[in-house]
NUZADREN-676522 format. One record per residue (C-alpha): residue in three letters; x, z, y; chain. Coordinates in steps of 0.5 Angstrom, whole numbers. Example, Ala and Ser with C-alpha at 12.3 -4.5 7.8 and 13.67 -1.06 7.14 Angstrom:
# residues 2
@residuo: ALA; east: 25; up: 16; north: -9; cadena: A .
@residuo: SER; east: 27; up: 14; north: -2; cadena: A .
This chain:
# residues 288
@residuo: UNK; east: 0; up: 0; north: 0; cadena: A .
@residuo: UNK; east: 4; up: -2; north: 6; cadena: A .
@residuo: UNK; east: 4; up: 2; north: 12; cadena: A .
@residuo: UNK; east: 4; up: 9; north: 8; cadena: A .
@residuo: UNK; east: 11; up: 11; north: 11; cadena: A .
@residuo: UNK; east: 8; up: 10; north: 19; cadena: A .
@residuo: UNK; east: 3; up: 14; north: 16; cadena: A .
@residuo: UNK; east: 7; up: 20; north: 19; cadena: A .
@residuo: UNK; east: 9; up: 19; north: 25; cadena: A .
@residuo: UNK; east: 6; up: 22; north: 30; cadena: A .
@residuo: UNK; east: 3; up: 17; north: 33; cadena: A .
@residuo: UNK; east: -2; up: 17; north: 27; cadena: A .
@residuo: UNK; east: -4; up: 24; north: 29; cadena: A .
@residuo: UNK; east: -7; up: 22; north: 36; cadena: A .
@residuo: UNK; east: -13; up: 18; north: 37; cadena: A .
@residuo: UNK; east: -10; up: 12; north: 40; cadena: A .
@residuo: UNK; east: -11; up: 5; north: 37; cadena: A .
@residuo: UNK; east: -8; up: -1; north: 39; cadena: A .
@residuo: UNK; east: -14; up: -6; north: 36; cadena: A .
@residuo: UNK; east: -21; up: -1; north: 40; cadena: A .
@residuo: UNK; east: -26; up: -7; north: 38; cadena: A .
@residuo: UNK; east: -24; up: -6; north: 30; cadena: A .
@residuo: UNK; east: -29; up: 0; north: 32; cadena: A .
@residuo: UNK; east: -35; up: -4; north: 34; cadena: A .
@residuo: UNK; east: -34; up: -8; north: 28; cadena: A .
@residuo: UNK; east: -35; up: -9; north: 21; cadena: A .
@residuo: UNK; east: -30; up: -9; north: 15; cadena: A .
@residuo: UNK; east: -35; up: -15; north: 13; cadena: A .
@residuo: UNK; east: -37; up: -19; north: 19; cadena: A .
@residuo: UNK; east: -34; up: -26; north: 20; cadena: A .
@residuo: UNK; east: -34; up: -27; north: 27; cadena: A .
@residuo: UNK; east: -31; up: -22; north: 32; cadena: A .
@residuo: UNK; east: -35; up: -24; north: 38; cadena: A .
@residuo: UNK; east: -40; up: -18; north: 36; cadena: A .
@residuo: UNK; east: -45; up: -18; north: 30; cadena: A .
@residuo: UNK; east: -54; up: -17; north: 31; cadena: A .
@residuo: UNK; east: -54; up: -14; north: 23; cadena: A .
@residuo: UNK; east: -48; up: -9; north: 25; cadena: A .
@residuo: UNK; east: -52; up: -7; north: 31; cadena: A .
@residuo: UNK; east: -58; up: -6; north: 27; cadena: A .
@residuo: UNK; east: -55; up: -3; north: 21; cadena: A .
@residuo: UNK; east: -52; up: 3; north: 26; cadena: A .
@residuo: UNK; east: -58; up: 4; north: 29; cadena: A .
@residuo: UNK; east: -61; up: 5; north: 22; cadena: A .
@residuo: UNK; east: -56; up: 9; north: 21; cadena: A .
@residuo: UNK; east: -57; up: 13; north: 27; cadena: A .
@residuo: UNK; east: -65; up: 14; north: 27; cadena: A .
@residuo: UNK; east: -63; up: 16; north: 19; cadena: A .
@residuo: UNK; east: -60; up: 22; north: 21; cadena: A .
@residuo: UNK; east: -64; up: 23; north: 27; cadena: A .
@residuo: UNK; east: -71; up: 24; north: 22; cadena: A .
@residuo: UNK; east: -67; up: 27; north: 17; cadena: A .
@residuo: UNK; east: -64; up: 33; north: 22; cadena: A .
@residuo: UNK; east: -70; up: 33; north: 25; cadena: A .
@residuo: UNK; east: -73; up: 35; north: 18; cadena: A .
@residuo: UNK; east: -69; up: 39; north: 17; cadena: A .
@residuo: UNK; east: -68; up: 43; north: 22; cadena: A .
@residuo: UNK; east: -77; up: 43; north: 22; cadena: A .
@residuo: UNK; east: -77; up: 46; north: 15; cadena: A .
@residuo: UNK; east: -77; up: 53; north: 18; cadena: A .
@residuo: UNK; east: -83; up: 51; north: 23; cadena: A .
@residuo: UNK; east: -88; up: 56; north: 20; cadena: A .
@residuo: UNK; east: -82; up: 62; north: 22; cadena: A .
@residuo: UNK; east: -81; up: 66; north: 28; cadena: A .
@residuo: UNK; east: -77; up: 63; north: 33; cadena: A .
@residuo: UNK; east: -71; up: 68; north: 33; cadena: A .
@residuo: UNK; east: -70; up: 65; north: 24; cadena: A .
@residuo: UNK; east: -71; up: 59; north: 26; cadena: A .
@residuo: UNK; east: -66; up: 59; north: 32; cadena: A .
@residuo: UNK; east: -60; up: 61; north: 26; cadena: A .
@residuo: UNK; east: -61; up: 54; north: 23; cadena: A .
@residuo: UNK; east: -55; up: 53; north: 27; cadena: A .
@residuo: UNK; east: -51; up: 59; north: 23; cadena: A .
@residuo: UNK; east: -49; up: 55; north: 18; cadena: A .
@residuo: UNK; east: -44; up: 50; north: 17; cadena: A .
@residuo: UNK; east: -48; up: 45; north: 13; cadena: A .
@residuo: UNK; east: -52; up: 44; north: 19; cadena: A .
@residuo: UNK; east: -46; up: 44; north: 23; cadena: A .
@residuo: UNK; east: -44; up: 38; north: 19; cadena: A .
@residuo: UNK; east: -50; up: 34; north: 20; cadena: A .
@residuo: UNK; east: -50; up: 36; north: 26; cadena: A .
@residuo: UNK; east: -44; up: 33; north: 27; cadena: A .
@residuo: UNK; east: -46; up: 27; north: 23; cadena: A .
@residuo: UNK; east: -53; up: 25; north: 27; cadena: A .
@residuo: UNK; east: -48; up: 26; north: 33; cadena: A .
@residuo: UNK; east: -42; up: 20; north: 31; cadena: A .
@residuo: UNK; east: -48; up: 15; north: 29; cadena: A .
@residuo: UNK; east: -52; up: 16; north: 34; cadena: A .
@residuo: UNK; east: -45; up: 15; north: 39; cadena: A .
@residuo: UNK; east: -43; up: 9; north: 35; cadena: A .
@residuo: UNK; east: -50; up: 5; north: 35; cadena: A .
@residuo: UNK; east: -50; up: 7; north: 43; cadena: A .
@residuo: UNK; east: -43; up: 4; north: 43; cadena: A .
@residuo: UNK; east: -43; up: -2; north: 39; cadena: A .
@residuo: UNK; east: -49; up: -4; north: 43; cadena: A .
@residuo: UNK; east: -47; up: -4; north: 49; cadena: A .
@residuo: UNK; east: -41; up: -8; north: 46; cadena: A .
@residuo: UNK; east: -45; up: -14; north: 44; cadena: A .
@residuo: UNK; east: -49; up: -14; north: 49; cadena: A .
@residuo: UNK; east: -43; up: -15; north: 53; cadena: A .
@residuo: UNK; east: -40; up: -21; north: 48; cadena: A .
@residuo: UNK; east: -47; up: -24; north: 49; cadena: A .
@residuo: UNK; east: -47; up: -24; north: 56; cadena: A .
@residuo: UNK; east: -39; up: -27; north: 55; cadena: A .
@residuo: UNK; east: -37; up: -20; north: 60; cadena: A .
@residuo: UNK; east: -31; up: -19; north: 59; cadena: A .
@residuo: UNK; east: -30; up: -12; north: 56; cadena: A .
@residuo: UNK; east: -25; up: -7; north: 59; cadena: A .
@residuo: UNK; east: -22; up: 0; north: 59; cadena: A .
@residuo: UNK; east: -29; up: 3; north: 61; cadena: A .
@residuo: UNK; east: -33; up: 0; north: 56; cadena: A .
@residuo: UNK; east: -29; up: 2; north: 50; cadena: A .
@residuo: UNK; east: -27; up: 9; north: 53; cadena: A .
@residuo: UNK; east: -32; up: 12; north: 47; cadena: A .
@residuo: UNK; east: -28; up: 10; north: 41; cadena: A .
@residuo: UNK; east: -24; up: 16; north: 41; cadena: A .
@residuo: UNK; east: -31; up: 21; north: 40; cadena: A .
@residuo: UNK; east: -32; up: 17; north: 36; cadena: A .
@residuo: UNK; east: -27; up: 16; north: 31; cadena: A .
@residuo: UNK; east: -27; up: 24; north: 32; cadena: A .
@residuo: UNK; east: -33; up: 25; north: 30; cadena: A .
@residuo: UNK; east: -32; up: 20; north: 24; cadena: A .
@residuo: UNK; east: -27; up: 23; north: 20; cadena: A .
@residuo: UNK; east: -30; up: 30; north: 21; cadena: A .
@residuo: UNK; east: -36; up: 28; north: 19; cadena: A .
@residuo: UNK; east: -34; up: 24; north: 13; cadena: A .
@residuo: UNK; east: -28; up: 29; north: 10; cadena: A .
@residuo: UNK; east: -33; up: 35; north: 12; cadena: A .
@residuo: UNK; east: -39; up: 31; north: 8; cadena: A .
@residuo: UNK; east: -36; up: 31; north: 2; cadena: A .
@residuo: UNK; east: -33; up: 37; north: 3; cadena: A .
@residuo: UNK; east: -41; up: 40; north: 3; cadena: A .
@residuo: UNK; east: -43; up: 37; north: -3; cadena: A .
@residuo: UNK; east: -38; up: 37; north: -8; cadena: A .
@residuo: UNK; east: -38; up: 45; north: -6; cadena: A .
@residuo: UNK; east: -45; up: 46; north: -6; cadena: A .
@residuo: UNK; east: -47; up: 43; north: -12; cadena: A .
@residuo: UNK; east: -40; up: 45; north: -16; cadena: A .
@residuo: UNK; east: -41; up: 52; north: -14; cadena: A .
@residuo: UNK; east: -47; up: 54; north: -10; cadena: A .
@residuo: UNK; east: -53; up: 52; north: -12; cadena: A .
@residuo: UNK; east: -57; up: 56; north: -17; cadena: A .
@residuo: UNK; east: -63; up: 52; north: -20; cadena: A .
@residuo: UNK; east: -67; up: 58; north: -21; cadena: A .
@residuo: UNK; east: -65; up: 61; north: -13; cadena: A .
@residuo: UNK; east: -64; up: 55; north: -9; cadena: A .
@residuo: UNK; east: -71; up: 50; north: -8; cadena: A .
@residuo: UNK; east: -70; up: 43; north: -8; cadena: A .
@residuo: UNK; east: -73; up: 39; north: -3; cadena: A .
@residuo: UNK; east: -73; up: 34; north: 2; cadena: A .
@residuo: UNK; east: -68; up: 38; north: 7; cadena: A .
@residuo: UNK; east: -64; up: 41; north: 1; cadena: A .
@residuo: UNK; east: -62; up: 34; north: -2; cadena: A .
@residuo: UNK; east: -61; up: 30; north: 5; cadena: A .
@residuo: UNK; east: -56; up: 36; north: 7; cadena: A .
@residuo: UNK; east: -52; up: 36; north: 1; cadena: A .
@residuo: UNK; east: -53; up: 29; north: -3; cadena: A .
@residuo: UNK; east: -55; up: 24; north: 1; cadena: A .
@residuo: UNK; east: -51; up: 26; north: 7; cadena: A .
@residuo: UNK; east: -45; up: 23; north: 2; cadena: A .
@residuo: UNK; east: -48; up: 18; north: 0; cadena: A .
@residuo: UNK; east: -49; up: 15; north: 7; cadena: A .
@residuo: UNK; east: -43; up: 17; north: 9; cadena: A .
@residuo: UNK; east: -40; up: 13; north: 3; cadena: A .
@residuo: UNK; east: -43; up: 6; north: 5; cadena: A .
@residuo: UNK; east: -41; up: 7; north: 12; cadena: A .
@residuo: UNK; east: -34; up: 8; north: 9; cadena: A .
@residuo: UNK; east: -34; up: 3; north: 6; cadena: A .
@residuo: UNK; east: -38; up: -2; north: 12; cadena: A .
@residuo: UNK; east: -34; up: 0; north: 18; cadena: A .
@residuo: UNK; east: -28; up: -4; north: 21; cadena: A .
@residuo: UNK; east: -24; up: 1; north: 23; cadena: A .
@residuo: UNK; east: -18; up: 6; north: 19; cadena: A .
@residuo: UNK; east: -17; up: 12; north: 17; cadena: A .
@residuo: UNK; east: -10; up: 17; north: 18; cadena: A .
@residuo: UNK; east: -8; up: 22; north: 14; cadena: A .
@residuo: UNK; east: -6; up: 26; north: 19; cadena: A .
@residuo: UNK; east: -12; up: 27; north: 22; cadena: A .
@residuo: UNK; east: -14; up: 31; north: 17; cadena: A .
@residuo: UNK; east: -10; up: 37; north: 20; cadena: A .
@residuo: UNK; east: -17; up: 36; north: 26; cadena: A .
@residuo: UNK; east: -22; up: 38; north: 20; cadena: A .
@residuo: UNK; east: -18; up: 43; north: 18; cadena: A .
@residuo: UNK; east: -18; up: 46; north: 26; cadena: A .
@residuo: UNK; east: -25; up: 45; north: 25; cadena: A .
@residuo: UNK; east: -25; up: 49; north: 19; cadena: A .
@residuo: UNK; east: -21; up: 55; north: 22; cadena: A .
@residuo: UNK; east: -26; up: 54; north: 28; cadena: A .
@residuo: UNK; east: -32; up: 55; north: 24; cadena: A .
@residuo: UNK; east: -28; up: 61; north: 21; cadena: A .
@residuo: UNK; east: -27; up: 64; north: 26; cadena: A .
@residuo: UNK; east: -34; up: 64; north: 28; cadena: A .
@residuo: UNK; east: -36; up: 68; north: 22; cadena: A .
@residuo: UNK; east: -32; up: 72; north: 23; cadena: A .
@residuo: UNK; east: -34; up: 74; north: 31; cadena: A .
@residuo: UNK; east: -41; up: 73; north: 29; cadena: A .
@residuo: UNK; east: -40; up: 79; north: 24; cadena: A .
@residuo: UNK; east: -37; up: 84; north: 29; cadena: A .
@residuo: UNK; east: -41; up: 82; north: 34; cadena: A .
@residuo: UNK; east: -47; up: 85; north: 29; cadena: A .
@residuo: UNK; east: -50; up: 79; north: 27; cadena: A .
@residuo: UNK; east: -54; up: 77; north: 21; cadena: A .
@residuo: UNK; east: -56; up: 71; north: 16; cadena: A .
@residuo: UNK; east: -64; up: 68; north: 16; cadena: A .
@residuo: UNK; east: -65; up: 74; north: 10; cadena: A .
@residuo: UNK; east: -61; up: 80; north: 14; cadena: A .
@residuo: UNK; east: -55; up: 80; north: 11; cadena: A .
@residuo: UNK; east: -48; up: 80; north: 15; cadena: A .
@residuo: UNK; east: -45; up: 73; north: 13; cadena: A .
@residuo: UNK; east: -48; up: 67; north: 13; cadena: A .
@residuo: UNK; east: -45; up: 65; north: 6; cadena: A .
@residuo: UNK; east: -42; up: 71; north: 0; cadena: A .
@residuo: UNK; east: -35; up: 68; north: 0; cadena: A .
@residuo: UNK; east: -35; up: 68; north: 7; cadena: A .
@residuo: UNK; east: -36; up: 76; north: 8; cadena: A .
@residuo: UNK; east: -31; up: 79; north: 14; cadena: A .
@residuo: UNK; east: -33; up: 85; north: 10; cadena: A .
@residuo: UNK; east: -26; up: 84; north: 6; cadena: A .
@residuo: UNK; east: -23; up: 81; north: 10; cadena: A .
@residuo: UNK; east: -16; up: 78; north: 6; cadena: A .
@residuo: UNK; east: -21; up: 75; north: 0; cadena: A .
@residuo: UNK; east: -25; up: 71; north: 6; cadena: A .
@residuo: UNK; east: -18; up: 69; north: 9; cadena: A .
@residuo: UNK; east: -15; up: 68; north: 4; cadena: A .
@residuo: UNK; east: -22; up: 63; north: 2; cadena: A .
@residuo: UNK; east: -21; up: 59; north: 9; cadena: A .
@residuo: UNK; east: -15; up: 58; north: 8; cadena: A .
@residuo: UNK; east: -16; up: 56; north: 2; cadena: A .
@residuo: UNK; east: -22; up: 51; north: 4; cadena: A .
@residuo: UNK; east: -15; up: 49; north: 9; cadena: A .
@residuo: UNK; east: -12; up: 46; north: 4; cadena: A .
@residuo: UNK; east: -17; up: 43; north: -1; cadena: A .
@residuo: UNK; east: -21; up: 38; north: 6; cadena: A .
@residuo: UNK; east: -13; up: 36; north: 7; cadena: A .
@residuo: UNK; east: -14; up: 34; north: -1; cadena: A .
@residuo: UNK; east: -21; up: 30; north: 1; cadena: A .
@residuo: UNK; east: -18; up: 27; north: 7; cadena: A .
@residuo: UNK; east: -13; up: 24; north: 3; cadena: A .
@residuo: UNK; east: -18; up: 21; north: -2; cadena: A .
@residuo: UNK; east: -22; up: 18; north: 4; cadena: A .
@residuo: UNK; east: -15; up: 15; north: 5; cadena: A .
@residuo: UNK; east: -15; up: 12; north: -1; cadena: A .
@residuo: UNK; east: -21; up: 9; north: 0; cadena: A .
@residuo: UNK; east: -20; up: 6; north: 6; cadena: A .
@residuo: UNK; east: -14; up: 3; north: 2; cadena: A .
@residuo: UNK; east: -18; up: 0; north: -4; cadena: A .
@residuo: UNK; east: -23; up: -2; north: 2; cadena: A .
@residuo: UNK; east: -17; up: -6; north: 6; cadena: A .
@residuo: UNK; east: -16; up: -9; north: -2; cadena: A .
@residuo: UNK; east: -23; up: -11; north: -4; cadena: A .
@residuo: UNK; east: -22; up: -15; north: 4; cadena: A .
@residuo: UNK; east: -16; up: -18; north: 3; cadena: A .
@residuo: UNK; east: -18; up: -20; north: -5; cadena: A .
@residuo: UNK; east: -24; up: -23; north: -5; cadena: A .
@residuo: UNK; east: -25; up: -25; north: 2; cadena: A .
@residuo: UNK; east: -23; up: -33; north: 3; cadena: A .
@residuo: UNK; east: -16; up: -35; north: 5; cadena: A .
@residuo: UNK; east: -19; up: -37; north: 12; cadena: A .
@residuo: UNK; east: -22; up: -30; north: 14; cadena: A .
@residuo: UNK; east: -16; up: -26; north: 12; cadena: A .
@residuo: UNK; east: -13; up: -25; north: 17; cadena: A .
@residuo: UNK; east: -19; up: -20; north: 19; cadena: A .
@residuo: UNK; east: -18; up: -20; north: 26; cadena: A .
@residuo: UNK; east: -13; up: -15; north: 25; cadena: A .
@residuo: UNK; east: -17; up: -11; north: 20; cadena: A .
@residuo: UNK; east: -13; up: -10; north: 15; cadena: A .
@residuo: UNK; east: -6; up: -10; north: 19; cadena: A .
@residuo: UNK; east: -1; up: -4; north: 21; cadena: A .
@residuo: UNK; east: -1; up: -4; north: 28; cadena: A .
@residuo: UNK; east: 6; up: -4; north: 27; cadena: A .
@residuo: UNK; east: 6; up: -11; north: 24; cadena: A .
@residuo: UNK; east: 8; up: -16; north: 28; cadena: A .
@residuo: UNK; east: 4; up: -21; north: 24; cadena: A .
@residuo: UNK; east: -2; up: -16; north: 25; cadena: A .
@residuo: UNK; east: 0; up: -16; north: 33; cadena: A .
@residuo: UNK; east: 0; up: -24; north: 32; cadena: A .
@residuo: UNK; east: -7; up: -24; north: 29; cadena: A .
@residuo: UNK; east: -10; up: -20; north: 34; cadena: A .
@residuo: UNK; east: -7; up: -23; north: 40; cadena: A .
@residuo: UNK; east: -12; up: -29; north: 38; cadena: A .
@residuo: UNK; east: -18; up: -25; north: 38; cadena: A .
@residuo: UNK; east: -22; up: -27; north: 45; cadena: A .
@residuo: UNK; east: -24; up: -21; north: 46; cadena: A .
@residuo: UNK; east: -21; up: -19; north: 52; cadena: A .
@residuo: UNK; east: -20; up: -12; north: 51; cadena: A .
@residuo: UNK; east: -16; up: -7; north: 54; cadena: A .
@residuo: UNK; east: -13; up: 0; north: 50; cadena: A .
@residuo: UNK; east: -15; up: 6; north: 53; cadena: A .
């Protein structure tokens, strides 16, 4: 897999991009000049979200406000919320972006400057999505305690899912240093937990933790349990790169001779093959 070695340095950490557009676009598309499908699909997928959130967070509807309000306590609903939150900033973005090409405007920095919350809120989405299903099903879920309706399965199945295909249909990459950010959201949400059980906060039912394992009542097992969770979402991220890799793959394999040059979609920014590439795209883009 060419490009692994760059994966280091340190401009792979940061959220700068040589090629914005790829964040506008599909692995799939042909033309780059914007596409009405892609536009539709990110919109389905924003809307998808949106219903679904509203669902969730709905299932609760008959309780007293002061148990619906701690909806936002747990983490699985962080992750949706986050979820609803980059789909929705995308579909916005791609939007406006073609919109843009139709009118044959030319985009700037102002017009782009979007892709880094984006691309942010991506790979938290993605590397946490995973995280939530794989946790919930292997561990937490108990057939006889846990009812499983609508909510429970958009929260802990389906988010995946879509997830997955969404991996799978955008244009842009993903960096395996990113995944130290997913990590520094997990610390974040520790450390909220934690301050939430001394400030002398309860769960919906009353208890002081929003999940058992995270109970700051020992606080070295649950400590040690974070980092833990540290350590195995920078396991998944690397997992989702490779699924990013074996997309490029499936790209550059049965796509026909004249399409693989993807407009820079399957290139290292640090090719000068890719850089030739993409200085032919008519896109007239600027990096911000």
């Amino acid at each position: 897999m060419n490009g692994c070695k760059s994966e280091f340095s340190l401009e792979h950490l940061t959220l700068r991009h040589n090629n914005p557009h790829l964040f506008v676009t599909s692995q799939w598309q042909k033309q780059c000049s914007g596409s009405l499908i892609y536009v539709v699909y990110r919109w389905a997928v924003a809307i998808y979200f949106i219903i679904t959130l509203i669902l969730c967070y709905a299932e609760d509807w008959d309780k007293p406000f002061s148990y619906q309000v701690k909806f936002f306590l747990y983490f699985t609903n962080w992750a949706y919320i986050i979820s609803a939150f980059q789909a929705i900033v995308v579909a916005d973005l791609t939007t406006r972006v073609y919109r843009r090409l139709r009118k044959k405007s030319r985009l700037n920095a102002v017009n782009l400057k979007c892709y880094k919350l984006y691309w942010l809120s991506n790979f938290l989405s993605t590397d946490i999505a995973f995280l939530v299903t794989i946790w919930y099903w292997g561990f937490i879920y108990n057939p006889k305690l846990d009812v499983l309706n609508l909510a429970n399965i958009f929260r802990h199945a389906t988010n995946s899912v879509v997830t997955m295909v969404d991996l799978y249909v955008v244009a842009h990459p993903v960096r395996l240093l990113h995944g130290i950010y997913t990590a520094v959201f997990l610390v974040i949400y520790g450390l909220f937990t934690a301050a939430y059980y001394v400030c002398g906060g309860r769960d919906k039912n009353g208890y002081p933790y929003m999940y058992k394992f995270l109970d700051w009542r020992k606080p070295w097992c649950t400590f040690g349990i974070c980092m833990g969770f540290v350590v195995v979402v920078n396991m998944l991220h690397s997992v989702v790169w490779l699924l990013y890799q074996l997309r490029k793959w499936i790209h550059l394999k049965y796509c026909t001779p004249e399409e693989d040059d993807t407009h820079g979609r399957n290139a290292t920014e640090d090719d000068a093959e890719g850089k030739l590439l993409n200085s032919k795209v008519n896109f007239n883009l600027k990096v911000v």
